[in-house]
Backbone as CSV, one residue per row, in Angstrom:
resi,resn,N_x,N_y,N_z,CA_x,CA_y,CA_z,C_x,C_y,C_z
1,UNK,0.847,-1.178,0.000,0.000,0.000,0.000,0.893,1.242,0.000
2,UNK,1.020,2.193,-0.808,1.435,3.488,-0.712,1.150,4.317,-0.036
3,UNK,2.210,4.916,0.551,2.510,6.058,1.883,1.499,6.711,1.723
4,UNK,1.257,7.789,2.382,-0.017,9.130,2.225,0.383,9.725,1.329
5,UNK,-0.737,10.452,0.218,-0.783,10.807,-0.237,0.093,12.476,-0.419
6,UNK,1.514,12.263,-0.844,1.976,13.745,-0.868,1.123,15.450,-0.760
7,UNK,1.640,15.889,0.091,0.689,17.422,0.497,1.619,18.091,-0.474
8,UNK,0.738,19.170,-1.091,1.449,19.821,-2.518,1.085,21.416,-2.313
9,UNK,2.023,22.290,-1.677,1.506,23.684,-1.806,2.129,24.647,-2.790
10,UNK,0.935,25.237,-2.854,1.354,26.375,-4.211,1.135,27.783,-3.307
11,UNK,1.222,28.883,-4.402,1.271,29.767,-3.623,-0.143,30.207,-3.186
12,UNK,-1.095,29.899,-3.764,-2.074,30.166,-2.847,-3.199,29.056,-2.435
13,UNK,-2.668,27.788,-2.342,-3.445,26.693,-2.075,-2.942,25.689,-1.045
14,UNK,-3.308,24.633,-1.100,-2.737,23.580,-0.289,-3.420,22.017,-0.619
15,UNK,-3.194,21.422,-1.361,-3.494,19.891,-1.500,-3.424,19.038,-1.007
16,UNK,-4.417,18.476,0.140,-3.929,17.175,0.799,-4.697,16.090,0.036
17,UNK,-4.404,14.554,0.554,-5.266,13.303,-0.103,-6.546,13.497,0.824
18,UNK,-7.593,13.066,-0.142,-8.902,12.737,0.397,-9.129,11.304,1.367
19,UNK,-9.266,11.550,2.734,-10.000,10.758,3.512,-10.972,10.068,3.651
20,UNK,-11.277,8.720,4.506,-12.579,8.402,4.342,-13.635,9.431,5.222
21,UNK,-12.644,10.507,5.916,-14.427,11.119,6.460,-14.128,12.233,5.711
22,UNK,-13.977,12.730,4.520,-14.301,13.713,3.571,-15.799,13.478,2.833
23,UNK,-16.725,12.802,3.238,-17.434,12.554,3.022,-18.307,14.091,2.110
24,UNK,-18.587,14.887,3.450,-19.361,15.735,3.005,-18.766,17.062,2.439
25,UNK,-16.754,17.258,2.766,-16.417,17.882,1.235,-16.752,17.563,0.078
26,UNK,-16.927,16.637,-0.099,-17.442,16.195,-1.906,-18.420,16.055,-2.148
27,UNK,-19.219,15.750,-1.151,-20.666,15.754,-1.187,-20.762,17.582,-1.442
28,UNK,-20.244,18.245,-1.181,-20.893,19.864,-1.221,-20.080,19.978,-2.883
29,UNK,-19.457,19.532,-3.138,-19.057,19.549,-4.521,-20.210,18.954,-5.443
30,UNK,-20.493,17.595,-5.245,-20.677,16.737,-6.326,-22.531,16.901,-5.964
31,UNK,-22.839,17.310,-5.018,-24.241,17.758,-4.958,-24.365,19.164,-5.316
32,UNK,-23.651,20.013,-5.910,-23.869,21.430,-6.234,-23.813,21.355,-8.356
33,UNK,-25.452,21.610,-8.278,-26.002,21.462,-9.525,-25.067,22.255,-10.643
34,UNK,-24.186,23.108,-10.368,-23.604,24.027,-11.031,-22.207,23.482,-11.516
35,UNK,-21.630,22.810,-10.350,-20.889,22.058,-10.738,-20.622,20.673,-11.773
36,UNK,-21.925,20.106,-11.106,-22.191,18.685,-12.201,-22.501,18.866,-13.519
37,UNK,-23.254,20.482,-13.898,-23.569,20.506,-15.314,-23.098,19.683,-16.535
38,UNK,-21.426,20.351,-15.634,-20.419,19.786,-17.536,-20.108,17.787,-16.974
39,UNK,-20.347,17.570,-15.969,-20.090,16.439,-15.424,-20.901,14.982,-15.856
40,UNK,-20.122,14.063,-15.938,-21.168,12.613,-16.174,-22.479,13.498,-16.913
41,UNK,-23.684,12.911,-16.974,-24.679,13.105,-17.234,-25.735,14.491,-16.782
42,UNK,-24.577,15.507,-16.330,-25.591,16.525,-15.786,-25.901,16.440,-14.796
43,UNK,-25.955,15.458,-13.604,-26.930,15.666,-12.520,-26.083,15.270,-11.466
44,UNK,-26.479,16.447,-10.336,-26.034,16.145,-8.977,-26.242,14.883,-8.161
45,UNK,-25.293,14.825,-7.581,-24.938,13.210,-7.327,-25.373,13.080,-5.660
46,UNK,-25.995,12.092,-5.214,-26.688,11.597,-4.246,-25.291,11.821,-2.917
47,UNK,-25.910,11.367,-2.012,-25.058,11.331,-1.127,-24.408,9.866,-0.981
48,UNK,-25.658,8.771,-1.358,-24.712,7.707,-1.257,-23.598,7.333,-3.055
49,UNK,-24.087,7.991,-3.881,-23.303,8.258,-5.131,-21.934,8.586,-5.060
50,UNK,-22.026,9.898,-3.838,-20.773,10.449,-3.579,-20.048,9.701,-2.529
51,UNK,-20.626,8.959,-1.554,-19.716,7.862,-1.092,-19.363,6.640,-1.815
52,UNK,-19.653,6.446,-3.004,-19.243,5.414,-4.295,-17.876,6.105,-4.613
53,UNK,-18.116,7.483,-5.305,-16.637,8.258,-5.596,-15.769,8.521,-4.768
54,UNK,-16.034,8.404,-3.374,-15.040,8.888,-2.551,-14.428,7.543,-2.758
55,UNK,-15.105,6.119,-2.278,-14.742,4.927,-1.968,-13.445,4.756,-3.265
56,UNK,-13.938,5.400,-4.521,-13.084,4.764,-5.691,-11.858,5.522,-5.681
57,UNK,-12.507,7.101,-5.081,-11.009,8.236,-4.962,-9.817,7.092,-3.856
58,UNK,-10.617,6.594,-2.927,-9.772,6.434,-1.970,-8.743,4.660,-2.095
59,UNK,-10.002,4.127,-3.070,-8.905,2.492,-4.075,-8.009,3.111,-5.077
60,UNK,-7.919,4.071,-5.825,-7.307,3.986,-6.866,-5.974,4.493,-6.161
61,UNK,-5.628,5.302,-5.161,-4.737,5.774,-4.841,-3.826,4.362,-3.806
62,UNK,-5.110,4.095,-2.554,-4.187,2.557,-1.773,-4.265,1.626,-2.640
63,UNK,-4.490,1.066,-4.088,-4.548,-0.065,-4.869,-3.634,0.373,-5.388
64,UNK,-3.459,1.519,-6.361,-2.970,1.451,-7.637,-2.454,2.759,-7.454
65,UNK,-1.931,3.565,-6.499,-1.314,4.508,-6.216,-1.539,5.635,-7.354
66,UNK,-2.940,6.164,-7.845,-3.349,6.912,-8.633,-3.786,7.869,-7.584
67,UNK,-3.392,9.069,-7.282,-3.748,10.495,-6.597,-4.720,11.338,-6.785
68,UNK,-5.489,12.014,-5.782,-6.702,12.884,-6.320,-6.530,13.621,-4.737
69,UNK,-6.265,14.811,-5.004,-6.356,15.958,-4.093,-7.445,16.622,-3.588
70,UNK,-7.425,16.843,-2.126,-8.629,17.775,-1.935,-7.942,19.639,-2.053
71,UNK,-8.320,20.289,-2.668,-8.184,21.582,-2.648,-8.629,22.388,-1.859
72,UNK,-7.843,23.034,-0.841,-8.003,24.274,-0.186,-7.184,25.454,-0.175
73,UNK,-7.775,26.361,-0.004,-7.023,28.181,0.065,-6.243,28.266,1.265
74,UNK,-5.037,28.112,0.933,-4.086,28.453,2.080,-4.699,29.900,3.243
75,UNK,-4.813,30.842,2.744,-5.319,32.412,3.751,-6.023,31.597,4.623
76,UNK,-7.335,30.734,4.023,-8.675,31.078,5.102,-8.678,29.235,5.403
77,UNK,-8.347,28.352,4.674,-8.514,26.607,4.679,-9.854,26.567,4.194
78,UNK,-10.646,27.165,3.572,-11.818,26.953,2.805,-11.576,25.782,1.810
79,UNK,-12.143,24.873,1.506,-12.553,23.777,0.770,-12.768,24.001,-0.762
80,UNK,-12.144,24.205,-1.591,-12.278,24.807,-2.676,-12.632,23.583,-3.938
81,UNK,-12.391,21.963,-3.534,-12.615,21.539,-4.261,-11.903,20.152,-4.893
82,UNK,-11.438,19.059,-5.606,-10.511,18.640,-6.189,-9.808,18.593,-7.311
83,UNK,-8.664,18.218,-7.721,-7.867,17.838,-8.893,-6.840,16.576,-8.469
84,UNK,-6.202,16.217,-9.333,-5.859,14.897,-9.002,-5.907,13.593,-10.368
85,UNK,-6.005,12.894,-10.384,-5.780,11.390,-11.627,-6.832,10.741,-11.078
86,UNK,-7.344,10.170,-12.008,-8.161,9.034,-12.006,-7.540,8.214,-13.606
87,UNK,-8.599,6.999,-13.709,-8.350,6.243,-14.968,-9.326,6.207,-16.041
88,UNK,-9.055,6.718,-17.095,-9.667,6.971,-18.199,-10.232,5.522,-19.210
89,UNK,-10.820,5.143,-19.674,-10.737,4.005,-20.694,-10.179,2.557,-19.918
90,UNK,-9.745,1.994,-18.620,-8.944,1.548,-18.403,-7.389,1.113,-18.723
91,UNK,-7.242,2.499,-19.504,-5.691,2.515,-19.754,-5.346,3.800,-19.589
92,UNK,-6.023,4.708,-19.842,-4.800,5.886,-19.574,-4.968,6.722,-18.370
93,UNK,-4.134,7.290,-17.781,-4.561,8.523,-16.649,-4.926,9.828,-17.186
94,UNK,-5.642,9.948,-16.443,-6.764,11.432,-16.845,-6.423,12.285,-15.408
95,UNK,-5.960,13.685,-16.110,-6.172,14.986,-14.883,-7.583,15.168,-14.644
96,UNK,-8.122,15.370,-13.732,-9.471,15.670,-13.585,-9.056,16.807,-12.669
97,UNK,-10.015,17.826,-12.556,-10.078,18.790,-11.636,-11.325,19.183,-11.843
98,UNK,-12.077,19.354,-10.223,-13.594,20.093,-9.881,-13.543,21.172,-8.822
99,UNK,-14.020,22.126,-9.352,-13.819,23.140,-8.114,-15.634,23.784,-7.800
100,UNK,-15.744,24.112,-6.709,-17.228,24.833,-6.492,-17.087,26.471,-7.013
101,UNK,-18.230,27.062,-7.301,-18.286,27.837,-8.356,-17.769,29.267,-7.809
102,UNK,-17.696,29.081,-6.015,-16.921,30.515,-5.528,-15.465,30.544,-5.951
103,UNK,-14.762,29.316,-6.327,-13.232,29.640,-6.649,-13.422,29.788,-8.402
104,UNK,-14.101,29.752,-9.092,-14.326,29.958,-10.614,-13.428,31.058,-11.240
105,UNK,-12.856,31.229,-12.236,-12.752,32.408,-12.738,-11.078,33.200,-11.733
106,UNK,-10.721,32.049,-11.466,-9.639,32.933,-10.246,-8.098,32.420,-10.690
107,UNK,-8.014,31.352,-11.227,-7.094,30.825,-11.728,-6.581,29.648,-10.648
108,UNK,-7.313,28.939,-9.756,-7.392,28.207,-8.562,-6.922,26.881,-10.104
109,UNK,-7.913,26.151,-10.362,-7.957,25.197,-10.955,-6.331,25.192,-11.922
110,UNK,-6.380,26.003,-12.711,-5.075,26.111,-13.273,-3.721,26.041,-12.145
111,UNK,-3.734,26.635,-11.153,-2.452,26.357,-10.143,-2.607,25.037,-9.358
112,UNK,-4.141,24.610,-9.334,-3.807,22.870,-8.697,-3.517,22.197,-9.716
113,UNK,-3.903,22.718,-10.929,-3.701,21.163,-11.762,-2.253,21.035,-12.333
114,UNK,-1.361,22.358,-12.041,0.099,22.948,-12.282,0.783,21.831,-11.407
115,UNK,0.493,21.757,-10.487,0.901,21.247,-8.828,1.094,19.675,-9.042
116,UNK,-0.235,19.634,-9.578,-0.901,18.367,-9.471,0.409,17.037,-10.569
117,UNK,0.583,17.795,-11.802,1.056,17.346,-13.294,2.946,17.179,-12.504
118,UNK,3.096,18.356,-12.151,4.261,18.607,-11.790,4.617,17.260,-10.787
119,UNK,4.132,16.601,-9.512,4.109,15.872,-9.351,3.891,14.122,-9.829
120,UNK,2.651,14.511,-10.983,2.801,13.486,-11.696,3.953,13.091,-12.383
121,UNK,4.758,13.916,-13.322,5.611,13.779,-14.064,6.773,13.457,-12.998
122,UNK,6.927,13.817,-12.161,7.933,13.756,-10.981,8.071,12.036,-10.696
123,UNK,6.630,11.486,-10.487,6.427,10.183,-9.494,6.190,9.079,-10.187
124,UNK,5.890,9.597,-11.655,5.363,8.173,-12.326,6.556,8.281,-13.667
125,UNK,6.186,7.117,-13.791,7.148,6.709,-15.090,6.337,7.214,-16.680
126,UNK,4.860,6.942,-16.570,4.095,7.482,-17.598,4.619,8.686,-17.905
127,UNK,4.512,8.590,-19.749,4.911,10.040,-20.954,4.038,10.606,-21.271
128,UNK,2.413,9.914,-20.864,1.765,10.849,-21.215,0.339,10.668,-20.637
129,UNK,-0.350,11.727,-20.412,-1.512,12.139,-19.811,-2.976,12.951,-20.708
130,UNK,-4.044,12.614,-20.451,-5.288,12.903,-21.015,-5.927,13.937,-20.125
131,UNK,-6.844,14.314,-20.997,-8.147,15.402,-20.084,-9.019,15.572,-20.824
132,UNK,-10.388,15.940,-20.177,-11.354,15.403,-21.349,-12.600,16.883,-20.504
133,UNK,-13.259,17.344,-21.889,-14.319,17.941,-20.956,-15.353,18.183,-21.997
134,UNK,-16.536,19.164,-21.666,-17.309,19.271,-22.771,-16.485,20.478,-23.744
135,UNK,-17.484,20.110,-24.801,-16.808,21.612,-25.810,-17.663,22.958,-25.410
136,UNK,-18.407,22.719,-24.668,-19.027,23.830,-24.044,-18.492,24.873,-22.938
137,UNK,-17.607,24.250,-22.199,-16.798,24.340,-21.216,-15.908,25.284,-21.324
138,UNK,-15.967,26.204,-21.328,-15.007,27.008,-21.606,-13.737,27.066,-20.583
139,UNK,-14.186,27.660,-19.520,-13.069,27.718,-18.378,-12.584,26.390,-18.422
140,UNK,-12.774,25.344,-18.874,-12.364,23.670,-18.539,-11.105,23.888,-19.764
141,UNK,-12.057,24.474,-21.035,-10.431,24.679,-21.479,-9.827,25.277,-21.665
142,UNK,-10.070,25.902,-20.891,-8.972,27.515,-20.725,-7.681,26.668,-20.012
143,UNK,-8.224,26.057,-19.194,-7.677,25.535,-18.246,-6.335,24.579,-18.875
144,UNK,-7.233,23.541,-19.531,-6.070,23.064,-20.451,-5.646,23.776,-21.331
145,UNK,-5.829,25.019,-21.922,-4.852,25.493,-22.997,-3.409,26.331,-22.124
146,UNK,-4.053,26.604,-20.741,-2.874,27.081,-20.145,-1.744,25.687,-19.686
147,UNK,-2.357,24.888,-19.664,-0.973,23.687,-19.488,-0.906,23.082,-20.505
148,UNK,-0.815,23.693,-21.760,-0.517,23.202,-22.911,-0.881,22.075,-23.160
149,UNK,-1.655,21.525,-22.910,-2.615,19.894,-23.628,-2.484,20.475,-24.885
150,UNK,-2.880,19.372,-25.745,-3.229,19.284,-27.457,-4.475,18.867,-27.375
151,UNK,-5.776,19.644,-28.233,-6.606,18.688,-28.381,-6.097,17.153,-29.008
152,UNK,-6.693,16.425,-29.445,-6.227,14.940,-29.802,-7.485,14.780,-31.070
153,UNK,-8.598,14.486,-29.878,-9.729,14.678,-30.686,-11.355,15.123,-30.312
154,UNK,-12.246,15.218,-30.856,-13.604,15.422,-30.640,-14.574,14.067,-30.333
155,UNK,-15.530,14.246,-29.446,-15.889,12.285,-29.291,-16.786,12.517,-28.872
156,UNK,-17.361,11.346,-28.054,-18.521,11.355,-27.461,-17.377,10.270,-26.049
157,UNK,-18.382,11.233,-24.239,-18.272,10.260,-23.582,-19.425,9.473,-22.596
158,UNK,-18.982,9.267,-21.335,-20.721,8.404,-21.278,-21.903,9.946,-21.021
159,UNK,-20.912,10.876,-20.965,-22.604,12.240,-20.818,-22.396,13.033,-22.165
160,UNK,-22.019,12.680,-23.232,-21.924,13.736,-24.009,-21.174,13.736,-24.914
161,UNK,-21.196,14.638,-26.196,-20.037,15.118,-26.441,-18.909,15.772,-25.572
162,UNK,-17.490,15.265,-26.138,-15.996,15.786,-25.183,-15.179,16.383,-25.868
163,UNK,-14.451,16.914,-25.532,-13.444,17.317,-26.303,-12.001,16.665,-25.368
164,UNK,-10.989,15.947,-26.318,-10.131,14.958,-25.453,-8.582,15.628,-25.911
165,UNK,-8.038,15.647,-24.897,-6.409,16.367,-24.894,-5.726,15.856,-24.010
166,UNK,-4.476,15.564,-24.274,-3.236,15.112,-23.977,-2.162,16.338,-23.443
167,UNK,-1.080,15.726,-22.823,-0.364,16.245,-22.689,0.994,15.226,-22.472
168,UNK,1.868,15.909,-22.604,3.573,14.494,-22.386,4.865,15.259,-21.821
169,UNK,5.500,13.943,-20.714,6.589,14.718,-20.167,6.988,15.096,-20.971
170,UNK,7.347,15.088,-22.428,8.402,16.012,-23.316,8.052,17.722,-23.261
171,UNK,6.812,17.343,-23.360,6.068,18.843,-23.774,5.791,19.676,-22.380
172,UNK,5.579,18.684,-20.874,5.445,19.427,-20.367,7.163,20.185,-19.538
173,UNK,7.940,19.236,-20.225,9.906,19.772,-19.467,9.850,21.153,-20.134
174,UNK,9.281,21.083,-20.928,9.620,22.470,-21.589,8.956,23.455,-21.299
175,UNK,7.470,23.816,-21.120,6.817,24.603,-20.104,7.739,25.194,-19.079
């Protein structure tokens, strides 16, 4: 089983691993309708839904040492949200990042998922990494155009049309 989950601070955040009693941080995430829009199928997720995702946040990391951060604001320790890996397709790793809609627009998501990659590329042997969101999404890809992903391609996933982008240690040493 792999150590705890590395704490990752930036300059205005702080990343620890998600716990089993984070229950109702993610629950205030994954039940906030605003958030789920661009998410799975649109719809806010139950409470026992969100103890399904926590349960899987919390195997993929003690199984298979795949990471997913809880996000908070260093100033105040407010709960801002996650970023972190999960598994895409059952082969590739995917950045995911969710934040609640008071950190929006601030550049929060872009400095965890900075944090987040930087460590990835650091800890794993993998060259390369995915991210996937709607094409509607704007801030989602703002987000990736600031860490230089490539789109790849246009698709469909289980909620939708996506738009799917990569990124690789080559491309990101140079950043």
């Amino acid at each position: 089983m792999p150590a705890e989950i590395p704490i990752l601070e930036t300059e205005r955040l702080r990343l620890r691993g998600f716990t089993a009693d984070n229950l109702d941080l993610l629950f205030s995430l994954y039940s906030n309708p605003d958030v789920m829009f661009f998410l799975g199928d649109g719809q806010p997720l139950s409470r026992e839904k969100t103890q399904e995702r926590l349960t899987a946040t919390l195997f993929r990391w003690t199984q298979l040492g795949i990471p997913m951060w809880a996000v908070f604001r260093k100033t105040d320790g407010i709960f801002l949200g996650r970023c972190g890996f999960q598994i895409f397709n059952l082969q590739e790793i995917e950045l995911a990042y969710t934040l609640l809609p008071a950190a929006w627009g601030q550049g929060y998501a872009t400095e965890a998922a900075r944090a987040c990659l930087d460590q990835f590329f650091a800890m794993s042997e993998e060259d390369r990494i995915v991210s996937r969101t709607r094409p509607t999404n704007a801030r989602s890809l703002r987000v990736m155009e600031k860490l230089g992903f490539q789109i790849e391609k246009l698709g469909e996933d289980m909620g939708g049309p996506a738009v799917f982008e990569f990124q690789t240690r080559k491309i990101w040493k140079r950043q």
